[in-house]
C-alpha atoms as an extended CHARMM CRD file, in Angstrom:
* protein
*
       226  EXT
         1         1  UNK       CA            221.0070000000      112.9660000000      408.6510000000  PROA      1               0.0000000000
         2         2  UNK       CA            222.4810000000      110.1370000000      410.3160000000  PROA      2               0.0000000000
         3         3  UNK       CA            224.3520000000      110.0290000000      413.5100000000  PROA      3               0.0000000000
         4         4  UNK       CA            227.4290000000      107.4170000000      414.7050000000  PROA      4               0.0000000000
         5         5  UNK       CA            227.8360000000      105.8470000000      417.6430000000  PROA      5               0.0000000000
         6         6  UNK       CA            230.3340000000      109.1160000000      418.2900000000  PROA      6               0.0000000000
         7         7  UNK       CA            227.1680000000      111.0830000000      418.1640000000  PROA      7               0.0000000000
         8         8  UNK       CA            228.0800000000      113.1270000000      415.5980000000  PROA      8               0.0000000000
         9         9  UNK       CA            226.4130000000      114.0220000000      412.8320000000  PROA      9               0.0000000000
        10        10  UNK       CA            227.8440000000      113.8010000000      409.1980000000  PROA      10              0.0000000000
        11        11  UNK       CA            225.9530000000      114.8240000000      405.8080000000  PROA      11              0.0000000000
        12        12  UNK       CA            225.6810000000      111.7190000000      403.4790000000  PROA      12              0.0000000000
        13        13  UNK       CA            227.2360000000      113.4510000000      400.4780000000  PROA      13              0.0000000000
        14        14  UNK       CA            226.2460000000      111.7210000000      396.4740000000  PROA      14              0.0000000000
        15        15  UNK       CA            228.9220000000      108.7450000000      396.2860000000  PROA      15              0.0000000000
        16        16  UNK       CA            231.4870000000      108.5040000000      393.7330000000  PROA      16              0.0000000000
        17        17  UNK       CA            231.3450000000      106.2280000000      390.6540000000  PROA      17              0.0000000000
        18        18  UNK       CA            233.3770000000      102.8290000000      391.1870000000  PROA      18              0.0000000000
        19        19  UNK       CA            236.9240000000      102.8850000000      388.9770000000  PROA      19              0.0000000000
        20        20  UNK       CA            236.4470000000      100.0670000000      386.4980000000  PROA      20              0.0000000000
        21        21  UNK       CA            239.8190000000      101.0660000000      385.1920000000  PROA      21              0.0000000000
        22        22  UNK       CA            241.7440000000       97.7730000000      385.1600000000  PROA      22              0.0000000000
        23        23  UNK       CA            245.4830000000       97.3500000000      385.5280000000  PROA      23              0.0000000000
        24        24  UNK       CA            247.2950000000       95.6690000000      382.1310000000  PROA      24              0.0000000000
        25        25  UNK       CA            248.5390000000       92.6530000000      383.0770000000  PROA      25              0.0000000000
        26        26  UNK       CA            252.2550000000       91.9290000000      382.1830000000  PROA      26              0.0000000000
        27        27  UNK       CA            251.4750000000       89.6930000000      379.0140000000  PROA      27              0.0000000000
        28        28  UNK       CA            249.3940000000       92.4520000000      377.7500000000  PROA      28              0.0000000000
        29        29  UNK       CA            252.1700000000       94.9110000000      377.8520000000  PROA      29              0.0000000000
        30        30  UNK       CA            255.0360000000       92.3390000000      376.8380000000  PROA      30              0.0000000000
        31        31  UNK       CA            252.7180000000       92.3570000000      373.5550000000  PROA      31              0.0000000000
        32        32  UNK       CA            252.6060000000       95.7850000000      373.1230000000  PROA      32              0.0000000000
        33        33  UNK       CA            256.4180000000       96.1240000000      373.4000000000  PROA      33              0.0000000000
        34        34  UNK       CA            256.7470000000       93.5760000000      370.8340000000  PROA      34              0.0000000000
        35        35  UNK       CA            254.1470000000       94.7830000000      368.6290000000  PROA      35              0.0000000000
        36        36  UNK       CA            256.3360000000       98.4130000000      368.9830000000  PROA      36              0.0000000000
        37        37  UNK       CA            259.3330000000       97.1330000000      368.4300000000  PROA      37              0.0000000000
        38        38  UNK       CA            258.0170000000       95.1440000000      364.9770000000  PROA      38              0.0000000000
        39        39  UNK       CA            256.6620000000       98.3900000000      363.9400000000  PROA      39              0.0000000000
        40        40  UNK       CA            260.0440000000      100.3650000000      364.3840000000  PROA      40              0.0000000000
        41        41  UNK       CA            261.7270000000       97.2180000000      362.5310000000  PROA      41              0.0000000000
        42        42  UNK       CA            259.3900000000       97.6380000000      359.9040000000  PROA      42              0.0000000000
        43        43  UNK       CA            259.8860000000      101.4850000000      359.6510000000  PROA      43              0.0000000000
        44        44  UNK       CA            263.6060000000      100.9300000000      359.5440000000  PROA      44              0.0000000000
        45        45  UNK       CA            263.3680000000       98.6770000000      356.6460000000  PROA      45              0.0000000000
        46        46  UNK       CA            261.0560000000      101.0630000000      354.4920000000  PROA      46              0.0000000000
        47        47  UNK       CA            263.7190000000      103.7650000000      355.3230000000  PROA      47              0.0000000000
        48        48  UNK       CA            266.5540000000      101.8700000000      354.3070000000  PROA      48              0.0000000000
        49        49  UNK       CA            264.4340000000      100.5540000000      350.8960000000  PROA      49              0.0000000000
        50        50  UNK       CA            263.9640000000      103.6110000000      350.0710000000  PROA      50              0.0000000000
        51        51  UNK       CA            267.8370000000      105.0470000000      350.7120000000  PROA      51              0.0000000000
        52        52  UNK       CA            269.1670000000      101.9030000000      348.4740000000  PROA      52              0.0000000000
        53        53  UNK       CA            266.2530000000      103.0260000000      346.0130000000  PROA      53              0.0000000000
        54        54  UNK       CA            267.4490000000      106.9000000000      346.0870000000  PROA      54              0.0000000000
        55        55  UNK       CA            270.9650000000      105.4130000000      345.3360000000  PROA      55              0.0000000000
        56        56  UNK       CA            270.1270000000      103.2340000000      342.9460000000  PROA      56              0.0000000000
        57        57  UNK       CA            268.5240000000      106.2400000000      341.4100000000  PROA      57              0.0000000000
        58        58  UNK       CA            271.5270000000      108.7130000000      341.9960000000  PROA      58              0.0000000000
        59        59  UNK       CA            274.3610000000      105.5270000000      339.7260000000  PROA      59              0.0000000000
        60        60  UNK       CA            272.0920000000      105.1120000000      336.9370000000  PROA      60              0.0000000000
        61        61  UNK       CA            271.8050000000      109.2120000000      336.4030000000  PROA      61              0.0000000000
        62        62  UNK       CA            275.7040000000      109.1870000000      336.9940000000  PROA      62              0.0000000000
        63        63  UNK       CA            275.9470000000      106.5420000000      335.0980000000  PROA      63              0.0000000000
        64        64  UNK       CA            274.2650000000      108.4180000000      332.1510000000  PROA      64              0.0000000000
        65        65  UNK       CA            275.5450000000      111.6140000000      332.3590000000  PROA      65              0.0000000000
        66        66  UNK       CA            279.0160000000      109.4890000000      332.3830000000  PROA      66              0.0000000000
        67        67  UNK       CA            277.8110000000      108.6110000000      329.1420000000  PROA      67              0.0000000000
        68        68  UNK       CA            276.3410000000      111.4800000000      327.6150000000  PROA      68              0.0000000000
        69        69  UNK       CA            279.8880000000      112.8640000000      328.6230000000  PROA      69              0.0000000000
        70        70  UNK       CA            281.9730000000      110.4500000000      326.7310000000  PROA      70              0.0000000000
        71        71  UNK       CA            279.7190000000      110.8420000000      323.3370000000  PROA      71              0.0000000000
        72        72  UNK       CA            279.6190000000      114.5530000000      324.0980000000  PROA      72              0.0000000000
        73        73  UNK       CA            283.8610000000      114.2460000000      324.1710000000  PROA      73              0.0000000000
        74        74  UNK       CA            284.1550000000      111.9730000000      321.0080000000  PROA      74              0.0000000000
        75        75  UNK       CA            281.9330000000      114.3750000000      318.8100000000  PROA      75              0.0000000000
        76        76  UNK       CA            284.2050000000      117.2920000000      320.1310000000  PROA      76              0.0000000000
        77        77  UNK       CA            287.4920000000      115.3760000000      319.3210000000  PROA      77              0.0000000000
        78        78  UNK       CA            285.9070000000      114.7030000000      315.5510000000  PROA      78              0.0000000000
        79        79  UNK       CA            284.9790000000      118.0310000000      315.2530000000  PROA      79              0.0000000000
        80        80  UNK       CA            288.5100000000      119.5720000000      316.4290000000  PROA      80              0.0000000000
        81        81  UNK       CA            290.2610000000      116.9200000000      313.6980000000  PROA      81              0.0000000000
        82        82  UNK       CA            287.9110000000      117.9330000000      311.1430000000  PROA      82              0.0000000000
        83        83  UNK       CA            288.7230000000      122.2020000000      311.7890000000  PROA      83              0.0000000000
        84        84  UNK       CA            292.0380000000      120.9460000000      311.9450000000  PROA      84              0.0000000000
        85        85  UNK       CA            291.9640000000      119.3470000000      308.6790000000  PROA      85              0.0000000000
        86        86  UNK       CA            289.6460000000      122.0570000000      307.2260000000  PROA      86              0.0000000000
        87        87  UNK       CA            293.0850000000      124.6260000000      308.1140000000  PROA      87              0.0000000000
        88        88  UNK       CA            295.2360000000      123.0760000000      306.8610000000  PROA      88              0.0000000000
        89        89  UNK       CA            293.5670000000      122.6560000000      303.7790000000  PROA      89              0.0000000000
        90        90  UNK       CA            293.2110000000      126.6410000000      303.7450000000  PROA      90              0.0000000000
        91        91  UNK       CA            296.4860000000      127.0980000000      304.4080000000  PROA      91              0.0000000000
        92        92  UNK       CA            297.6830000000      125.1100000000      301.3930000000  PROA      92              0.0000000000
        93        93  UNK       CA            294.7760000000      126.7320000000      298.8990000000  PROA      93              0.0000000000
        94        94  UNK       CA            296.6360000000      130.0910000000      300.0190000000  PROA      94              0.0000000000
        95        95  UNK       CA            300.1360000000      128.2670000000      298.8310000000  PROA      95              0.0000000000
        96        96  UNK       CA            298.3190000000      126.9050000000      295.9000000000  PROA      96              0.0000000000
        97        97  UNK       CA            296.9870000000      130.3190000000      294.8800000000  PROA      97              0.0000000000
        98        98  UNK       CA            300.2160000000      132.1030000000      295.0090000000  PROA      98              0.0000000000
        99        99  UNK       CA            302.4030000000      129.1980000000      293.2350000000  PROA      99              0.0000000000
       100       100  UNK       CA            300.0290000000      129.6660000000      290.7330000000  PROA      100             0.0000000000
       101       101  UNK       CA            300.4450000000      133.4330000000      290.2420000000  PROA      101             0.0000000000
       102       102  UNK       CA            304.1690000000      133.0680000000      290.4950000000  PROA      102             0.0000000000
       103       103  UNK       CA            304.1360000000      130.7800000000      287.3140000000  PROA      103             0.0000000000
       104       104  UNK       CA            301.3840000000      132.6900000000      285.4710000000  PROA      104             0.0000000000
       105       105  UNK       CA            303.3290000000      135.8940000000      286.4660000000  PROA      105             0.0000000000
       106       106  UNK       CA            306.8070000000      135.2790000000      286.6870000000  PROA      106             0.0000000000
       107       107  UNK       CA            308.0070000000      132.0060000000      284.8400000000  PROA      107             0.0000000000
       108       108  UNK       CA            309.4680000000      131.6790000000      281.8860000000  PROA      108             0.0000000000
       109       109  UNK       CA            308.5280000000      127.8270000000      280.4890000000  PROA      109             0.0000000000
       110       110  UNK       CA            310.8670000000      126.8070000000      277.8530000000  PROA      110             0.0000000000
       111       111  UNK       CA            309.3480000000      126.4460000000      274.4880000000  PROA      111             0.0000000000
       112       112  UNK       CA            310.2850000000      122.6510000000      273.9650000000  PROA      112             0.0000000000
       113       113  UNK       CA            307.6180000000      122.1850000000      277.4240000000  PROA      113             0.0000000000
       114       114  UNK       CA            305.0280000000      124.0970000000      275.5610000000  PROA      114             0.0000000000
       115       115  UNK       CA            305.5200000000      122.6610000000      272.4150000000  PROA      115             0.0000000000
       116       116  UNK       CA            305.7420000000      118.9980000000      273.9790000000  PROA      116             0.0000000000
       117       117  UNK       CA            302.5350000000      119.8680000000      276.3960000000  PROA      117             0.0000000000
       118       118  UNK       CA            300.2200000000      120.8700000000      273.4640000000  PROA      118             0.0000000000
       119       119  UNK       CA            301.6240000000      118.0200000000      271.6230000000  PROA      119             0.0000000000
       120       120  UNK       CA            302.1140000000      115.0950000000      273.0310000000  PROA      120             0.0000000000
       121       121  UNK       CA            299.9330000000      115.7750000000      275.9160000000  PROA      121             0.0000000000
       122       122  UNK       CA            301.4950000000      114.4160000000      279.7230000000  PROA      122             0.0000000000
       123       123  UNK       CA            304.0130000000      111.9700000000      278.5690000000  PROA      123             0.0000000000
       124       124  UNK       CA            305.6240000000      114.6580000000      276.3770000000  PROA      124             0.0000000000
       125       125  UNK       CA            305.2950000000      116.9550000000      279.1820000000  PROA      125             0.0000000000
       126       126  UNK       CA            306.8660000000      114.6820000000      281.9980000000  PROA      126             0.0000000000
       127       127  UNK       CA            309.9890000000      113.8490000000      279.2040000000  PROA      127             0.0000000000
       128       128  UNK       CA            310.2970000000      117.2150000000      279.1820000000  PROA      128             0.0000000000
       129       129  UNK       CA            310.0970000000      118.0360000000      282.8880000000  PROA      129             0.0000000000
       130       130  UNK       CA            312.5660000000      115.3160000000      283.4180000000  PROA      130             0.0000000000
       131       131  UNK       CA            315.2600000000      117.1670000000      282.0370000000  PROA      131             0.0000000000
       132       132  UNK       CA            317.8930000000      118.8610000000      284.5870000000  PROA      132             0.0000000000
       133       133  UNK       CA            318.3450000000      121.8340000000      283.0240000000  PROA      133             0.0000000000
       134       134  UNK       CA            314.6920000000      122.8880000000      282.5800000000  PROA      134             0.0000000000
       135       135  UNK       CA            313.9520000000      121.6310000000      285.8040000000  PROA      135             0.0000000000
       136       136  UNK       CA            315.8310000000      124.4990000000      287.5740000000  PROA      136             0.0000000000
       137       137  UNK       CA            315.5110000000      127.0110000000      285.0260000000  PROA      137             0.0000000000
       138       138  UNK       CA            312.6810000000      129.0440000000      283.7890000000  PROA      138             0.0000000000
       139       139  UNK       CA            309.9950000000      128.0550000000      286.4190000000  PROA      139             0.0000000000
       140       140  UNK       CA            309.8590000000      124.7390000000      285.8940000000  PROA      140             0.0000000000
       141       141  UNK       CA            310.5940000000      123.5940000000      289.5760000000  PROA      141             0.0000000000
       142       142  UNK       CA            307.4710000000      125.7790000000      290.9100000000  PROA      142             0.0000000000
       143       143  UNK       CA            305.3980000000      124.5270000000      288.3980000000  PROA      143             0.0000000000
       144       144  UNK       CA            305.9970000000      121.1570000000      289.2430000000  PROA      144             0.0000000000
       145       145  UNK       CA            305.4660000000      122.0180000000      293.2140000000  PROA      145             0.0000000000
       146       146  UNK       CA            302.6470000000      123.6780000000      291.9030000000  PROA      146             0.0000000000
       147       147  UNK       CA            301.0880000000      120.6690000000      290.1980000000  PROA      147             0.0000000000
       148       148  UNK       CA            302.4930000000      118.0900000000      292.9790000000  PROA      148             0.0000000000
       149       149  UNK       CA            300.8440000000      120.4670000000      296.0020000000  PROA      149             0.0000000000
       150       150  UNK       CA            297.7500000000      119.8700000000      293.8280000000  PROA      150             0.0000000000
       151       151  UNK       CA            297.3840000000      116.1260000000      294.1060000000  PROA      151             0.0000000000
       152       152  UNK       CA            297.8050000000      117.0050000000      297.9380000000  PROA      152             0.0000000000
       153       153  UNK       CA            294.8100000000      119.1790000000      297.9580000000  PROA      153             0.0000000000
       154       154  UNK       CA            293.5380000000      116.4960000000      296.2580000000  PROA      154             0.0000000000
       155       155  UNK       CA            294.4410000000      113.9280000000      299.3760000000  PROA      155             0.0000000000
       156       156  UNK       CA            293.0900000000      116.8440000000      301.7630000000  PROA      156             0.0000000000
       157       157  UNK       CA            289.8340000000      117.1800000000      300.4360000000  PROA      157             0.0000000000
       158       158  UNK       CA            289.3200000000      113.3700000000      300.4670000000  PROA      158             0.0000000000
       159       159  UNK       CA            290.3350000000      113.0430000000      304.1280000000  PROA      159             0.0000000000
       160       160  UNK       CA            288.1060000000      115.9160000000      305.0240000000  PROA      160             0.0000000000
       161       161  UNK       CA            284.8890000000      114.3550000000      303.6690000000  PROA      161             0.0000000000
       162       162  UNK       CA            285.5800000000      111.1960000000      305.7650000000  PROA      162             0.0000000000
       163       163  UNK       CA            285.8830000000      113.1040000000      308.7520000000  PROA      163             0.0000000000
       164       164  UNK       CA            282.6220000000      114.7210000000      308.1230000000  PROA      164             0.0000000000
       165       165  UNK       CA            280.9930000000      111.5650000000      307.4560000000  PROA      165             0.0000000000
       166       166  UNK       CA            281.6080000000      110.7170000000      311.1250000000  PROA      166             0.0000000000
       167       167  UNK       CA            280.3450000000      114.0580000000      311.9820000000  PROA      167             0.0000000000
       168       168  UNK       CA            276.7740000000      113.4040000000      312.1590000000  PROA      168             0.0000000000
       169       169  UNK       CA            275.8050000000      116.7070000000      310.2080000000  PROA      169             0.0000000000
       170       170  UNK       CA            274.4480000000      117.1460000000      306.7070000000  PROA      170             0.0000000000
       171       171  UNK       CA            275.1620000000      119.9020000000      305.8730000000  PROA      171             0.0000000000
       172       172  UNK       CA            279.1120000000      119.8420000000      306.7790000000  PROA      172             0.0000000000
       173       173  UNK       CA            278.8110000000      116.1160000000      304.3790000000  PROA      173             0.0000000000
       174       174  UNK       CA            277.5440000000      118.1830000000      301.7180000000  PROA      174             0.0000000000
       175       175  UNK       CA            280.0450000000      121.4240000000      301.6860000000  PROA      175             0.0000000000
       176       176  UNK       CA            282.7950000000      118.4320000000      302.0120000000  PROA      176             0.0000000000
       177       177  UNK       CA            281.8120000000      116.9630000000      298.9980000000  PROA      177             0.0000000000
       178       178  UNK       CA            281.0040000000      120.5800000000      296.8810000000  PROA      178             0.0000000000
       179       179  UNK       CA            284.9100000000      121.1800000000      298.4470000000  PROA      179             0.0000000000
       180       180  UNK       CA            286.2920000000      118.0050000000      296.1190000000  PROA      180             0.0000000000
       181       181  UNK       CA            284.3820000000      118.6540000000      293.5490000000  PROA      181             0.0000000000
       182       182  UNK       CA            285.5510000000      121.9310000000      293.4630000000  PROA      182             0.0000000000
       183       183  UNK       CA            289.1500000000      120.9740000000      293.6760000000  PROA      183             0.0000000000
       184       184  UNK       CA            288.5670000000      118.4480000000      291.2000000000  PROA      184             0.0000000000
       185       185  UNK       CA            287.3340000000      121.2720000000      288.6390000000  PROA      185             0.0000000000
       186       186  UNK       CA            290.8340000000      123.3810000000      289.7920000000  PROA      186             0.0000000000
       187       187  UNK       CA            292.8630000000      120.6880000000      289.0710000000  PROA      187             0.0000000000
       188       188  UNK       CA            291.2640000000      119.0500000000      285.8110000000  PROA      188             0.0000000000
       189       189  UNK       CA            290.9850000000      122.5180000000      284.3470000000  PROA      189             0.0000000000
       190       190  UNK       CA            294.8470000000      123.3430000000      285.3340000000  PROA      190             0.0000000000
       191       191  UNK       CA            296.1570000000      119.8090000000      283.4790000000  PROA      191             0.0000000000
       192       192  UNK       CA            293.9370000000      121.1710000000      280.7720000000  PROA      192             0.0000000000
       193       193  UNK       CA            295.1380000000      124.1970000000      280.3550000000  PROA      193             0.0000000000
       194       194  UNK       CA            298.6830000000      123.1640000000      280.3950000000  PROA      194             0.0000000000
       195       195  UNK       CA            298.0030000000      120.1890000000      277.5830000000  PROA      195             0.0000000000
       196       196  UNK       CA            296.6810000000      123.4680000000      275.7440000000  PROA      196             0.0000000000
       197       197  UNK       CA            300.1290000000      124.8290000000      275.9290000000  PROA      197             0.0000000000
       198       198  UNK       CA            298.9360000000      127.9880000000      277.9460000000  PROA      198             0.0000000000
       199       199  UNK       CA            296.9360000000      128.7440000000      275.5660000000  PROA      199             0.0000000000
       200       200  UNK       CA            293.3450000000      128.0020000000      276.2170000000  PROA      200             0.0000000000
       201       201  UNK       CA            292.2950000000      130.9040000000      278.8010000000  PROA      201             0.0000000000
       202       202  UNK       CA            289.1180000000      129.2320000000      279.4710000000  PROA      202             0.0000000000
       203       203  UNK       CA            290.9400000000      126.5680000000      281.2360000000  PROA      203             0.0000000000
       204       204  UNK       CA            292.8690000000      129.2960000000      283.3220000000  PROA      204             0.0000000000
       205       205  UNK       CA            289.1650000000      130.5890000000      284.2790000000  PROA      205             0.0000000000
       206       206  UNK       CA            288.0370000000      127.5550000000      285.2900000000  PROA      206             0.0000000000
       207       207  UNK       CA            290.7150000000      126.7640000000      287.4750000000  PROA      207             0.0000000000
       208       208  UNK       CA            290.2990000000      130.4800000000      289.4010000000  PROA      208             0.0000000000
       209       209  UNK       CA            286.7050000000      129.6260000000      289.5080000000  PROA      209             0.0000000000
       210       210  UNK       CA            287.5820000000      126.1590000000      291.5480000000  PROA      210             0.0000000000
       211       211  UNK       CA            290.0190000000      127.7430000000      293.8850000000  PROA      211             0.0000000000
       212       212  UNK       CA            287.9070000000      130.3520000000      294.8630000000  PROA      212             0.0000000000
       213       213  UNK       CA            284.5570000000      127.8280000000      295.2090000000  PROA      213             0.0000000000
       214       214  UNK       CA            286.7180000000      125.4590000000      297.5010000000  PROA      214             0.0000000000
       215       215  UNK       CA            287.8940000000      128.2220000000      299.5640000000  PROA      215             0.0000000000
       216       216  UNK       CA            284.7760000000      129.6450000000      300.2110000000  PROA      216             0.0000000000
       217       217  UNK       CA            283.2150000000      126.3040000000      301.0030000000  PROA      217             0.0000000000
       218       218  UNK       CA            285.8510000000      125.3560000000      303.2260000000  PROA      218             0.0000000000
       219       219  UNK       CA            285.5760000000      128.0140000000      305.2500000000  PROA      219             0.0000000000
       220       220  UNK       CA            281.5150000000      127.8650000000      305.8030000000  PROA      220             0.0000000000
       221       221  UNK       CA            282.8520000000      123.9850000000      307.0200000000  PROA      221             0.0000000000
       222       222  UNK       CA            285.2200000000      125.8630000000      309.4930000000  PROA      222             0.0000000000
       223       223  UNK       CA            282.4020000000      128.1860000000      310.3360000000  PROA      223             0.0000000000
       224       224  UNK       CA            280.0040000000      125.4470000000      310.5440000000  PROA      224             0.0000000000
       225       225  UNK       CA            281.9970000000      122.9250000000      312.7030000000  PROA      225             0.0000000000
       226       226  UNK       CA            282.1830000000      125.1240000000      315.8780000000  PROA      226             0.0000000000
């Protein structure tokens, strides 16, 4: 116990630890602010790398589904001219069919056609055609729409195969070319028969048998063309 010169008496208590904490000095914290302030530059550039990367990203999927749009589009517009194409071709087998029936049924061809057909074979058959007054009498008029709205199936089939070239599918290629082959056989068989005179029923079979294969097949190229 020690005593002052107060005479009082005071307990010596343990004594603190010194502070060795040091203040910064102002360069030392001028560094840090710039040191901070790089770092926050820094970060702002990484950010805004990676937003021009995200949008870089976000134009070349556009930019591809853009694409894949437009091809998408094109192969829909060749597929709506080819069922286009494919109906009216339908359309005029049904006409076909029933000129056909109205001849075979109805008409009455004057024996100097039949005579010249079997004969003389198509030259015969056109001299006789050309004549006015079997032209309008005795069926001769819907036979020869008959046989001229076959060369247009003819022209029908032909542009429906090379729009199902550009189609991309195999199978619709294929049915296009069974579908003018079939036609072919209709019409072939129908000169044939009438060269015959109207005689040769084979001929008459053969031509059924076409229209009926290049009906059916143009309809599984409707069916398939969806």
């Amino acid at each position: 116990m020690n005593c002052s010169v107060f005479g009082c008496c005071m307990l010596k208590g343990p004594s603190s630890p010194p502070d060795n904490r040091t203040v910064p000095s102002s360069e030392a914290l001028q560094t840090k602010r710039q040191s901070l302030k790089y770092s926050h530059a820094a970060d702002r550039g990484i950010r805004k790398n990676e937003l021009h990367d995200r949008l870089n990203r976000s134009q070349t999927g556009n930019t591809g589904f853009t694409t894949g749009q437009a091809k998408m589009s094109h192969a829909n517009s060749r597929f709506a001219l080819l069922r286009a194409l494919v109906a009216v071709t339908l359309v005029d087998l049904l006409v076909q069919f029933l000129l056909g029936m109205w001849v075979n049924l109805f008409a009455s061809l004057p024996s100097t056609f039949v005579s010249s057909a079997s004969s003389s074979g198509m030259m015969g058959m056109m001299s006789s055609m050309m004549g006015a007054s079997s032209m309008m009498g005795g069926g001769m008029l819907v036979l020869m729409v008959h046989m001229m709205n076959g060369y247009l199936l003819l022209f029908l089939s032909i542009l429906v195969l090379a729009v199902s070239l550009y189609s991309g599918r195999a199978k619709i290629t294929g049915l296009a070319i069974a579908g003018v082959g079939s036609i072919l056989l209709a019409g072939i068989s129908g000169l044939i028969f009438m060269f015959s005179g109207f005689q040769d029923d084979l001929y008459s079979y053969s031509m059924a048998v076409g229209f009926i294969l290049a009906f059916g097949i143009y309809f599984l190229v409707m069916y398939f063309s969806k």
